[in-house]
Backbone as CSV, one residue per row, in Angstrom:
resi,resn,N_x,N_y,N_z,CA_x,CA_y,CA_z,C_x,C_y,C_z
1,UNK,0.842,-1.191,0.000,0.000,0.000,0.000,0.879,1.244,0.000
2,UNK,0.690,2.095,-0.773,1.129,3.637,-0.602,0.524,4.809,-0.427
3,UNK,1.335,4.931,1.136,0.051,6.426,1.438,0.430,7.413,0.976
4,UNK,-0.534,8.270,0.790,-0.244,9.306,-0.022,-0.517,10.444,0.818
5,UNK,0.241,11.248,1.517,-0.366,12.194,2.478,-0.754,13.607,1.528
6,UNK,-1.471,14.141,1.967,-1.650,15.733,1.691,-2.037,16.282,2.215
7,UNK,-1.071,17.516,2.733,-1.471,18.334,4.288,-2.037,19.303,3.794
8,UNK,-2.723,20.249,4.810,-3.579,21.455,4.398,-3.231,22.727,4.386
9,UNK,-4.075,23.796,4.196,-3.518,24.848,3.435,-2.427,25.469,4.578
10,UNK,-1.114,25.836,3.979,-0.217,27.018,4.750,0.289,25.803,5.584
11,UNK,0.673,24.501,5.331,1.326,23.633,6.006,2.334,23.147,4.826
12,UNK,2.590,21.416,5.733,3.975,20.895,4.654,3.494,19.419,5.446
13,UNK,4.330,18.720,4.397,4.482,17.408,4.877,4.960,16.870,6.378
14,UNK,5.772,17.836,6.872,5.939,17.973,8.288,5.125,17.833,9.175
15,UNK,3.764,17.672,9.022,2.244,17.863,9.613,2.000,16.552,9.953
16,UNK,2.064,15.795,9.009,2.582,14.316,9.356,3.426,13.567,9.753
17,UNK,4.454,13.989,10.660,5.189,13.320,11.461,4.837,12.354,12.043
18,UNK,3.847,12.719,13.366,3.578,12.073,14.282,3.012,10.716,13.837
19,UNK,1.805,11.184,12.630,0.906,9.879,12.176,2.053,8.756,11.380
20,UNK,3.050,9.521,10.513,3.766,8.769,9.949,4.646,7.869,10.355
21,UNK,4.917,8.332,11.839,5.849,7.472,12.482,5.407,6.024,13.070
22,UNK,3.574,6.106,13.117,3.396,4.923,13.471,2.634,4.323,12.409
23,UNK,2.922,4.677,10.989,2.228,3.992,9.681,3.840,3.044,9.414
24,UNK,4.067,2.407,10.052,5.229,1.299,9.621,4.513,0.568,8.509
25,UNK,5.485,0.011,7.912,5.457,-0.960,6.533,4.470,-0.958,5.579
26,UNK,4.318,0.734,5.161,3.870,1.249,3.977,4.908,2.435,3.820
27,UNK,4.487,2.215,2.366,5.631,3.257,1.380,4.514,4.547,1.512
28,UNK,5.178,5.530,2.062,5.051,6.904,2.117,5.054,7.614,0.948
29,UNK,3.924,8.904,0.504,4.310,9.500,-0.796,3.745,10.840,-0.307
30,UNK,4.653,11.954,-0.349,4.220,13.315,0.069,3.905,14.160,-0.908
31,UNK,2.735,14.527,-1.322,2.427,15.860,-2.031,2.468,17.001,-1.294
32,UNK,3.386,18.209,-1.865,3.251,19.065,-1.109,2.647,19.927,-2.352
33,UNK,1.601,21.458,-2.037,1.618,22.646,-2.900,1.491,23.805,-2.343
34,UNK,1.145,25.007,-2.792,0.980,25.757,-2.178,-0.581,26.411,-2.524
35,UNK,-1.518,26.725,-1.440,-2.827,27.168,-2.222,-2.697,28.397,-2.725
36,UNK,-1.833,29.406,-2.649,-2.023,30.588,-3.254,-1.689,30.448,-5.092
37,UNK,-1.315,29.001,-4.838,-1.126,29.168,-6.679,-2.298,28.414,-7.516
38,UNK,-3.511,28.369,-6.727,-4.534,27.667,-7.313,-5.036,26.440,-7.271
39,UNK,-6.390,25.787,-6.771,-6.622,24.580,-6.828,-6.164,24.132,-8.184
40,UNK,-6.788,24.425,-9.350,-6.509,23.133,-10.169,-4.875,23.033,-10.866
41,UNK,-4.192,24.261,-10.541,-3.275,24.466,-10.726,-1.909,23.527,-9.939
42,UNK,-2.516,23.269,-8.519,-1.961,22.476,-7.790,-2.324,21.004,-7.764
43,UNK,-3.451,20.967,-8.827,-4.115,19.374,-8.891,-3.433,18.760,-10.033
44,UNK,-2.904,19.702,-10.657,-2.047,18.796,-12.414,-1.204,18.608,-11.615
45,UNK,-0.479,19.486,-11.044,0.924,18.727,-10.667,1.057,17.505,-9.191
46,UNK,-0.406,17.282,-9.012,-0.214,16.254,-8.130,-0.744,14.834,-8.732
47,UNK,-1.250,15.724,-9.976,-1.608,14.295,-10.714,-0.406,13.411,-11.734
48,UNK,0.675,14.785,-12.161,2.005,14.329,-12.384,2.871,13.697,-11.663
49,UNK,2.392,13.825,-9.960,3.685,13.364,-9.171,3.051,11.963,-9.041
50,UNK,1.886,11.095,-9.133,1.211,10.088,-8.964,1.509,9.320,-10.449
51,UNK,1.908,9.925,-11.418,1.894,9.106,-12.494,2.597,7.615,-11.968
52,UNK,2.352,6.492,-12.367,2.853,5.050,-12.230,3.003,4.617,-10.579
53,UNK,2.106,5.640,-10.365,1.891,4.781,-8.701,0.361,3.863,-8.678
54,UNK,0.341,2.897,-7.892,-0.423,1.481,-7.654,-1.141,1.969,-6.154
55,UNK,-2.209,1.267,-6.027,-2.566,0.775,-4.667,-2.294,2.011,-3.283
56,UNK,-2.794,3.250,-4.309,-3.003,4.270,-3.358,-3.839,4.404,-2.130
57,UNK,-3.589,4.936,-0.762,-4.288,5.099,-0.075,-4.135,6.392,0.639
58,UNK,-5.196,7.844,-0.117,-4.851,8.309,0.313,-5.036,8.764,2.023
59,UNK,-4.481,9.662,2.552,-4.312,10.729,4.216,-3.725,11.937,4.145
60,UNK,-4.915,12.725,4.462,-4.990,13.797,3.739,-6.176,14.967,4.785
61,UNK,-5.324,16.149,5.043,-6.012,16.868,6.390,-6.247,17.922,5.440
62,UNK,-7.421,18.122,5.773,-8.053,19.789,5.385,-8.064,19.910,4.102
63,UNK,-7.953,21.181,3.236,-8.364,21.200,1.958,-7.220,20.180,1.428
64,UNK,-6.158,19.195,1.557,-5.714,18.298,1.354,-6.683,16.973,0.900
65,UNK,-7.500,17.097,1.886,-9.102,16.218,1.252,-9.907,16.123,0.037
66,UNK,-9.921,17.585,-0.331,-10.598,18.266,-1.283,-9.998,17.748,-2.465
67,UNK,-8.427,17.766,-2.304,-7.607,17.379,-3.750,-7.885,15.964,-3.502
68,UNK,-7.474,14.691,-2.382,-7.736,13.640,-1.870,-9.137,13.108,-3.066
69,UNK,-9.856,13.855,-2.565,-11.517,13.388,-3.477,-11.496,13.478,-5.148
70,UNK,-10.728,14.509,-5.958,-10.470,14.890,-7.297,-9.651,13.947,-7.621
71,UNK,-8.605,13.524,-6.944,-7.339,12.478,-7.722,-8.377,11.335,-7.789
72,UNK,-9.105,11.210,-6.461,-9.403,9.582,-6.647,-10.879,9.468,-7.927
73,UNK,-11.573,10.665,-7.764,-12.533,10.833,-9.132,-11.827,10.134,-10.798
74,UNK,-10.480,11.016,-10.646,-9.561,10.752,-11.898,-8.721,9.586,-11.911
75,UNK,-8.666,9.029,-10.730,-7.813,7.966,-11.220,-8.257,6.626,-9.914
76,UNK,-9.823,6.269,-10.287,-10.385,5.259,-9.903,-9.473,4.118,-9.505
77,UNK,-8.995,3.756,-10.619,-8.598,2.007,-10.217,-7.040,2.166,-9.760
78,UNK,-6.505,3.243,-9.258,-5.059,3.518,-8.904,-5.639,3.883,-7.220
79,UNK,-6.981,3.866,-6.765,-7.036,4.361,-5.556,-7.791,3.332,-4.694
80,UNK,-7.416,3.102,-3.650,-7.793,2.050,-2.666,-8.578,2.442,-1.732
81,UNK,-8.603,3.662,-0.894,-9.586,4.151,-0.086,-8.739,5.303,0.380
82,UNK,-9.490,6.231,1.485,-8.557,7.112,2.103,-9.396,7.718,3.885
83,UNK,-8.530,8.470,4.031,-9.350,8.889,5.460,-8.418,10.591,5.496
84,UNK,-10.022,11.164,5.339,-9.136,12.812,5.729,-9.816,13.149,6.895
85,UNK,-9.236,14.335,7.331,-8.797,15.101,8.689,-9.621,16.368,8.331
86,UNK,-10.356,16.391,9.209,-11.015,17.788,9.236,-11.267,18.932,8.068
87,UNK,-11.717,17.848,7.107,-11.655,18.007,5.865,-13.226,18.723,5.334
88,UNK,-13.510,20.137,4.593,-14.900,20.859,4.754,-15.124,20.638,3.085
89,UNK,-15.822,19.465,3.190,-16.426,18.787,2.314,-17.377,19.728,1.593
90,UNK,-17.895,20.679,2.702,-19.225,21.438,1.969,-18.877,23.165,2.070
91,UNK,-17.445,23.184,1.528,-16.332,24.604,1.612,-16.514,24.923,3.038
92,UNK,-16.127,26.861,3.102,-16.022,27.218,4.137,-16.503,28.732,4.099
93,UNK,-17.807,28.629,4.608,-18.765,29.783,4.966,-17.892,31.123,5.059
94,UNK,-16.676,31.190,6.410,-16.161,32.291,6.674,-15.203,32.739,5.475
95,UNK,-14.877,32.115,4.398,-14.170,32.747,3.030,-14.967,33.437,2.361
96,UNK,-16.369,33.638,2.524,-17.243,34.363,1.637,-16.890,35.456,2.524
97,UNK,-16.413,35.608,3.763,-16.685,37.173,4.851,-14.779,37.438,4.922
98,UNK,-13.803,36.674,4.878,-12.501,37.150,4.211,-12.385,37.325,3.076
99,UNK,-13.007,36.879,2.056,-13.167,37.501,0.520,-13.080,38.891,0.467
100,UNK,-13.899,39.914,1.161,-13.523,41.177,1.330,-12.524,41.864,1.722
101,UNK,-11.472,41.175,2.452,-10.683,41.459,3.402,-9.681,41.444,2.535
102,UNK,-9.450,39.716,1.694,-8.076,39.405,0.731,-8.370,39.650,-0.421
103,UNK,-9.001,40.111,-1.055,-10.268,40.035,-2.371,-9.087,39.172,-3.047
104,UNK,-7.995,39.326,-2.995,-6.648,38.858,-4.320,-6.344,37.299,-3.644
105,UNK,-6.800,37.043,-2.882,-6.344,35.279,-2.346,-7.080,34.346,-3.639
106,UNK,-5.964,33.546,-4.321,-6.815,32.737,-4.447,-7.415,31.646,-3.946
107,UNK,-6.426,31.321,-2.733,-7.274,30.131,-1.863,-8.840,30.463,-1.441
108,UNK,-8.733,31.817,-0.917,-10.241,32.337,-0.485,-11.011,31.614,-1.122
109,UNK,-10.734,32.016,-2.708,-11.720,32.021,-3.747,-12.299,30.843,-3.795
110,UNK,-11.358,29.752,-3.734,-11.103,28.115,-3.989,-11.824,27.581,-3.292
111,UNK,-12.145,27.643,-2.002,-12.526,26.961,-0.325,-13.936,27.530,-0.300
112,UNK,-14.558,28.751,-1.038,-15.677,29.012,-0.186,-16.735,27.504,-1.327
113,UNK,-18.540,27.889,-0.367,-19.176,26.701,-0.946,-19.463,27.040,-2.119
114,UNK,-19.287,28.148,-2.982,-19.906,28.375,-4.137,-18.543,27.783,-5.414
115,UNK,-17.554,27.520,-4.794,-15.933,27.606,-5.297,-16.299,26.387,-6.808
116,UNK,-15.864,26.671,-7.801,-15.597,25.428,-8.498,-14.678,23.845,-8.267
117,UNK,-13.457,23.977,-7.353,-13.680,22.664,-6.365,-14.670,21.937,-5.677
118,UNK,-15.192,22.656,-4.822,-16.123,22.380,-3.960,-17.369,22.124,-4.871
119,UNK,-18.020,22.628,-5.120,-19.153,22.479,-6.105,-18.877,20.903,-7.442
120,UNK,-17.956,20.935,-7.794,-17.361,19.992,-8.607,-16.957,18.600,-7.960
121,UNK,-16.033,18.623,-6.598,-16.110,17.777,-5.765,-17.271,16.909,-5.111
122,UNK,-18.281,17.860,-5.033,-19.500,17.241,-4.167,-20.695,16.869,-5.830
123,UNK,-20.209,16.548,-7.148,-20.673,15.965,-7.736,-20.194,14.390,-8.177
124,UNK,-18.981,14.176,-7.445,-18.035,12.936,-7.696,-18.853,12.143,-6.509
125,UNK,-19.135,10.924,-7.091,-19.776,9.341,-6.069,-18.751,8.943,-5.831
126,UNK,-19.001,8.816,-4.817,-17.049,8.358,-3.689,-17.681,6.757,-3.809
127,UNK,-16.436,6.189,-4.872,-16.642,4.691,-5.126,-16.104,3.724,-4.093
128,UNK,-14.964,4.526,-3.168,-13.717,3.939,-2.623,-14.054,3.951,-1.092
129,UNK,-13.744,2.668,-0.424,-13.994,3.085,1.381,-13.160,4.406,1.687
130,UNK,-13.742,5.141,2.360,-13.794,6.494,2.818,-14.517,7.422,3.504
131,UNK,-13.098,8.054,4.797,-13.640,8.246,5.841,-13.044,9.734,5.918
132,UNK,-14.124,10.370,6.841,-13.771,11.635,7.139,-13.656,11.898,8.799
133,UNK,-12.018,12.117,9.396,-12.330,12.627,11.183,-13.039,13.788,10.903
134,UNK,-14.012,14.143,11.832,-14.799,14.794,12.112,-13.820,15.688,13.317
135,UNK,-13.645,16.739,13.135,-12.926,17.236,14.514,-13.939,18.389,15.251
136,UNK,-14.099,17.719,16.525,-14.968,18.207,17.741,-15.253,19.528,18.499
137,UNK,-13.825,19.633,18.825,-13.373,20.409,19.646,-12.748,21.552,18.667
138,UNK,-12.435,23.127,19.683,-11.785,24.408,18.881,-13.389,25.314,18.600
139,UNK,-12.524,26.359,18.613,-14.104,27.422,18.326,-13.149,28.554,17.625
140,UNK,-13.819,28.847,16.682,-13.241,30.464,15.765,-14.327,31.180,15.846
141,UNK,-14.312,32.559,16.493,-15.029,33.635,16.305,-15.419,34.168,14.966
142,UNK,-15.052,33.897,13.706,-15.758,33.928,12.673,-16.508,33.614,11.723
143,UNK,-16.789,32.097,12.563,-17.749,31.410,12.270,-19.156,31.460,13.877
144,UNK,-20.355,31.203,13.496,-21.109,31.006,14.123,-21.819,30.179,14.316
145,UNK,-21.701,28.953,13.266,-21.529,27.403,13.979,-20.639,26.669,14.258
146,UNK,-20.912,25.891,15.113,-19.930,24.949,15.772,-18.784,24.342,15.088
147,UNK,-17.758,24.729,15.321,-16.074,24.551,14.425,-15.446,23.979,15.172
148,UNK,-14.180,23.819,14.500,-12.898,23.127,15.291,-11.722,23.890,15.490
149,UNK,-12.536,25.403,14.967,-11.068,26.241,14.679,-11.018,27.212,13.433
150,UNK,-11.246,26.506,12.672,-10.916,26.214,11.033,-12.461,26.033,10.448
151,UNK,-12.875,25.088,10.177,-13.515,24.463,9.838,-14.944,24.175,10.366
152,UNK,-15.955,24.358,10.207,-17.069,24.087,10.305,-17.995,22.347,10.708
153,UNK,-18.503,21.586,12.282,-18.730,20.646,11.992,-19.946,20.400,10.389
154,UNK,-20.842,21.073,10.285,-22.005,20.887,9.621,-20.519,20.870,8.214
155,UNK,-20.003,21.490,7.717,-18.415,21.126,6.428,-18.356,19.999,6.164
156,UNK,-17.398,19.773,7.202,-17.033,18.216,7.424,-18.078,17.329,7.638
157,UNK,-19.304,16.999,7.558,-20.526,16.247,7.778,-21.423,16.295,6.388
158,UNK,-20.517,17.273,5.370,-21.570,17.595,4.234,-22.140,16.276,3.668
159,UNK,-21.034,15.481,3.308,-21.267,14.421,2.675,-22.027,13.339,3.206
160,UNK,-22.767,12.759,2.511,-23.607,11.377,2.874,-23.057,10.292,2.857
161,UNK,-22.191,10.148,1.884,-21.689,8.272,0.908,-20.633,8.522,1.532
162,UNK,-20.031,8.951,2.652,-18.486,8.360,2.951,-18.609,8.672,4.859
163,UNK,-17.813,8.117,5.236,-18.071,7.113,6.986,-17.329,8.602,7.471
164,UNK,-17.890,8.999,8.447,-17.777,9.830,9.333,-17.521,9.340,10.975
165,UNK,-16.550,10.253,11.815,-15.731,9.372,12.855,-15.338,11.153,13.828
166,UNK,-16.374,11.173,14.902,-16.164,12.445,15.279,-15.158,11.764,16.320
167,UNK,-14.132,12.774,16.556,-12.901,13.113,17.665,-12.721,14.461,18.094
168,UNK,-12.823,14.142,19.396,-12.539,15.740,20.433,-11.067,16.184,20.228
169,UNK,-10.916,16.477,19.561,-9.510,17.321,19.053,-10.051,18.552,18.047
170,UNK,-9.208,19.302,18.061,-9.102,20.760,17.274,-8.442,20.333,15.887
171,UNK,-8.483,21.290,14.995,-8.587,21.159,13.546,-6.926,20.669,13.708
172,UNK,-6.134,20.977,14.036,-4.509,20.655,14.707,-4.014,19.813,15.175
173,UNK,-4.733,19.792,16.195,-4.250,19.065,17.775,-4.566,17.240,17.115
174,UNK,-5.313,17.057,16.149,-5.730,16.011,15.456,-4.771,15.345,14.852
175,UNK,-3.754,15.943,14.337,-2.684,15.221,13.432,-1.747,15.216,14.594
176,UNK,-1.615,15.302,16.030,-1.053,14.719,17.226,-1.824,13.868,17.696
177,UNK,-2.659,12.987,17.381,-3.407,12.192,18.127,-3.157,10.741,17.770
178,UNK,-3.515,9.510,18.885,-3.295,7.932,18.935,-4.758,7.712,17.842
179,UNK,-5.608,8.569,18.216,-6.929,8.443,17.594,-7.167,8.516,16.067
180,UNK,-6.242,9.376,15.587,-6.244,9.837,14.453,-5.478,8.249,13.883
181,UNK,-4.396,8.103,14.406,-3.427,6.912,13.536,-4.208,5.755,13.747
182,UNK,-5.412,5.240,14.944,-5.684,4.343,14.705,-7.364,3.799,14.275
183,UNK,-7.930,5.114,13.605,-8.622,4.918,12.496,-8.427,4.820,11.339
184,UNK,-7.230,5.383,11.114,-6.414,5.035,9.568,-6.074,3.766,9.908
185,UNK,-5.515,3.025,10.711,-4.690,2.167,10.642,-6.005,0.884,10.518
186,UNK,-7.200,1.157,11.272,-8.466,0.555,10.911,-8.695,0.613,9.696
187,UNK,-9.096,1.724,8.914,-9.518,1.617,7.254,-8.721,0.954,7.052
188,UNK,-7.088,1.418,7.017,-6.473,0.148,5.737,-6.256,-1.311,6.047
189,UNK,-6.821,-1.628,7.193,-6.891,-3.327,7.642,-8.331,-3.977,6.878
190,UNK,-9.043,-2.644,7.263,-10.465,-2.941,6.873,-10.116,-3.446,4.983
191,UNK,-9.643,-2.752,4.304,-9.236,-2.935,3.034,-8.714,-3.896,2.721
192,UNK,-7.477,-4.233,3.142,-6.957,-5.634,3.200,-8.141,-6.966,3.798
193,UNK,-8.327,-6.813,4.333,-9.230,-7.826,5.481,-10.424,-7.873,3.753
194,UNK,-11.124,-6.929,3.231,-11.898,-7.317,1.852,-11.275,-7.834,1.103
195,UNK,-10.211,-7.292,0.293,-8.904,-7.557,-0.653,-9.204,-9.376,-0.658
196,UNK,-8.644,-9.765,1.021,-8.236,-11.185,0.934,-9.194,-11.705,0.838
197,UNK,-10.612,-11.228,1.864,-12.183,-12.002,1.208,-12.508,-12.828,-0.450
198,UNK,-11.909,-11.648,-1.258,-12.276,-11.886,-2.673,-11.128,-12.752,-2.967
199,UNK,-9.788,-12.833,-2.597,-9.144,-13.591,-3.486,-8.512,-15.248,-3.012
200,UNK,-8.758,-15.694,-3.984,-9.130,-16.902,-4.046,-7.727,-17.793,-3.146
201,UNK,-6.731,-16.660,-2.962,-5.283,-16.975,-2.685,-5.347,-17.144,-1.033
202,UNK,-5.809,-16.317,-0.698,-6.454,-16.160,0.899,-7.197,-17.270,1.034
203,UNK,-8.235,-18.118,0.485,-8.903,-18.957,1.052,-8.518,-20.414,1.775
């Protein structure tokens, strides 16, 4: 299996330390980009860095999800399942009220719910087991429903067709958690544990 991490906006692969250190005996694959240079702009070149990779699984926090959901739209039978992190499935309300503030961001632009990601994303049928942490805990004063910080719970809950897994951690404090590594470490057993169901080699 190869995980494929992708951390979220104004981070780095560094974000995944903690989880990575206890994903032993899988091959690691880091996308890094930057959002000020554009969602789809940052989606070719993550679809270049995936060329001739197998048996993806992606892990993937925050708008890292967002790309997470587009690769696996485009490249079905190269993707095995994934589990993102506080990931706002249904954009993010408070970018329509910093839109005024950055008018020139293009991440702003990208993240809110009207965004052509977002809108485009939430027309893709998630074929693949897939899970979203739900993160609990954290409050931002610029939102006025219940957040983690960042992120919006009702966001992260947009979706119907993929397994939802709330944890009392902050949009952050999540990619330090035992909780976080061992629901991933559940999906991809869960995967394997089907895998061998079907094949005839296992029986």
């Amino acid at each position: 299996m190869n995980i494929v991490y992708i951390h979220g906006n104004q981070a780095s692969s560094e974000s995944f330390n903690f989880i990575r250190a206890h994903m032993t005996g899988h091959n690691p694959l880091f996308l890094e980009y930057n959002g000020e240079h554009g969602f789809y702009c940052n989606h070719q070149r993550m679809r270049e860095q995936l060329a001739g990779v197998d048996d993806i699984f992606f892990v993937a926090h925050s708008l890292g999800g967002i790309h997470a959901l587009h690769l696996a739209n485009e490249l079905p039978d190269k993707v095995a399942g994934a589990v993102t992190i506080s990931t706002p499935y249904g954009g993010s309300k408070a970018a329509e009220v910093i839109q005024y503030l950055l008018p020139l961001s293009q991440l702003v632009k990208d993240i809110q719910p009207s965004s052509a990601p977002i809108v485009e994303g939430n027309r893709f049928k998630v074929v693949h087991p897939w899970t979203n942490i739900v993160t609990t805990k954290g409050h931002s004063p610029l939102m006025t429903l219940p957040n983690d910080g960042v992120v919006t719970h009702a966001s992260m809950r947009y979706r119907k067709d993929i397994t939802l897994v709330d944890v009392p951690r902050n949009h952050y404090e999540i990619l330090l958690s035992h909780e976080a590594v061992a629901i991933i470490k559940n999906a991809i057993e869960g995967i394997g544990s089907t895998v061998c169901r079907k094949s005839i080699a296992c029986a």
